[in-house]
C-alpha positions in Angstrom: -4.3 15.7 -2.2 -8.0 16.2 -1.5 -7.7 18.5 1.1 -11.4 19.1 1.8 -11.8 15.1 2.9 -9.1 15.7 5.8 -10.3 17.4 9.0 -7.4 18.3 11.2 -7.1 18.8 15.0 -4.6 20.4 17.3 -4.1 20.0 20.7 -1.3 21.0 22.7 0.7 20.3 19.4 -0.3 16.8 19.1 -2.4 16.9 15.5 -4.4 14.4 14.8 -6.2 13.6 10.9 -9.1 12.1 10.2 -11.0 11.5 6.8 -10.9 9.3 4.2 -8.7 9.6 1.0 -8.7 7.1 -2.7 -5.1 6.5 -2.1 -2.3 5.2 0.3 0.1 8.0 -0.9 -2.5 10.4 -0.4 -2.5 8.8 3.3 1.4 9.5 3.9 1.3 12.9 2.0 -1.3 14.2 4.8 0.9 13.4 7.1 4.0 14.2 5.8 2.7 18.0 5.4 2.1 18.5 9.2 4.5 16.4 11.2 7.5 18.7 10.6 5.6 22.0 11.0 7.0 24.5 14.2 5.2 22.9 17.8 4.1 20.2 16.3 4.8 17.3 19.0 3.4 13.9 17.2 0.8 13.4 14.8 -2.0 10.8 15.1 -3.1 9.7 11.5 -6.9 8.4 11.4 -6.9 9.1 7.7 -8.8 6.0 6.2 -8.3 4.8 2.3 -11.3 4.0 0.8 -11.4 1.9 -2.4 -12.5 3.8 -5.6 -13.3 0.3 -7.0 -14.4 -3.4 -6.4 -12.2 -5.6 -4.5 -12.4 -7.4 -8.5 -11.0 -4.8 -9.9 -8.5 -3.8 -7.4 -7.2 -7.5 -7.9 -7.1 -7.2 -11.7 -5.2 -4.0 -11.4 -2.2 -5.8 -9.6 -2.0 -8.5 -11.3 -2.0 -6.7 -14.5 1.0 -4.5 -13.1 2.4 -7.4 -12.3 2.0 -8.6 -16.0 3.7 -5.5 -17.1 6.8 -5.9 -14.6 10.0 -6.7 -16.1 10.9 -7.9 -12.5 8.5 -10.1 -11.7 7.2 -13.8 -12.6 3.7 -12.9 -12.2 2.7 -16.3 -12.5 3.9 -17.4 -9.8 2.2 -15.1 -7.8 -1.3 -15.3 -6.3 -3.0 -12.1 -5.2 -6.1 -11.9 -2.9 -8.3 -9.2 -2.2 -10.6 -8.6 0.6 -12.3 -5.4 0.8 -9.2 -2.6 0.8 -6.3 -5.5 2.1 -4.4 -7.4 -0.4 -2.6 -10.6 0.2 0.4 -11.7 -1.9 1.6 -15.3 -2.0 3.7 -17.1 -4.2 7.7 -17.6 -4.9 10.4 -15.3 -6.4 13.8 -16.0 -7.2 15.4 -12.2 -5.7 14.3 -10.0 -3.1 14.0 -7.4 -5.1 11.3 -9.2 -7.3 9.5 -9.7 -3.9 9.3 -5.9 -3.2 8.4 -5.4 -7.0 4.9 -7.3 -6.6 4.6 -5.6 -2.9 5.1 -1.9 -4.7 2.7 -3.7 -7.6 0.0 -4.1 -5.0 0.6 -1.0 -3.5 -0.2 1.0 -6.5 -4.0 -0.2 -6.8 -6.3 2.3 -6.0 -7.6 1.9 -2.5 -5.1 -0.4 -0.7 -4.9 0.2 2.7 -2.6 -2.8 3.6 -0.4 -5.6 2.0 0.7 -8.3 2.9 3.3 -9.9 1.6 3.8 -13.8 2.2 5.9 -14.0 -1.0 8.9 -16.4 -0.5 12.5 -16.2 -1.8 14.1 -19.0 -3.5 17.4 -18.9 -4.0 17.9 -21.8 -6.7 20.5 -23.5 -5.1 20.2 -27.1 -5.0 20.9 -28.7 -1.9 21.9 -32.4 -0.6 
């Protein structure tokens, strides 16, 4: 983890992050590494992720993970990217496909949010 693009505060145990980091992971990591330390009381995360890349590229990155998924249909799946959020829609036919293109989307550099309209469908006919 970049450690010199995190500034910490501490105040009355409460710490609080701030910076910017390439990666979600690196996001939970900074966290991670101070909310169980001895006093510490809560921890305020401010910690930005910052994309490395395009939105383009971000997209092309999912999609071809999504490619490369044995899990996943990915052509039935429809990623859009705005800036560092990325919005999943399309069907599957299991939940754990669903959470396959969600960790997918999550693995670009730079995503600081998904969210996943995906839909389940079970193949049972009705009537």
């Amino acid at each position: 983890m970049p450690a010199e693009r995190i500034r910490v505060e501490v105040s009355q145990g409460w710490i609080t992050l701030e910076g910017t980091v390439d990666w979600r992971f690196q996001r939970t990591a900074a966290e991670d590494a101070v909310a169980d330390l001895a006093g510490v009381v809560g921890v305020t995360n401010l910690v930005n992720v910052c994309p490395p890349v395009p939105a383009e590229e971000v997209k092309g990155e999912i999609e071809t993970a999504l490619n490369r998924s044995a899990e996943v249909d990915a052509r039935r799946i429809i990623v859009e990217v705005r800036g560092d959020c990325v919005t999943l829609w399309g069907t599957v036919d299991a939940w754990a496909q669903r959470e396959a293109a969600e960790q997918a989307a999550w693995s670009a550099p730079g995503v600081r949010e998904v969210s996943n309209h995906i839909t389940v469908e079970s193949g049972v006919a009705v009537g």
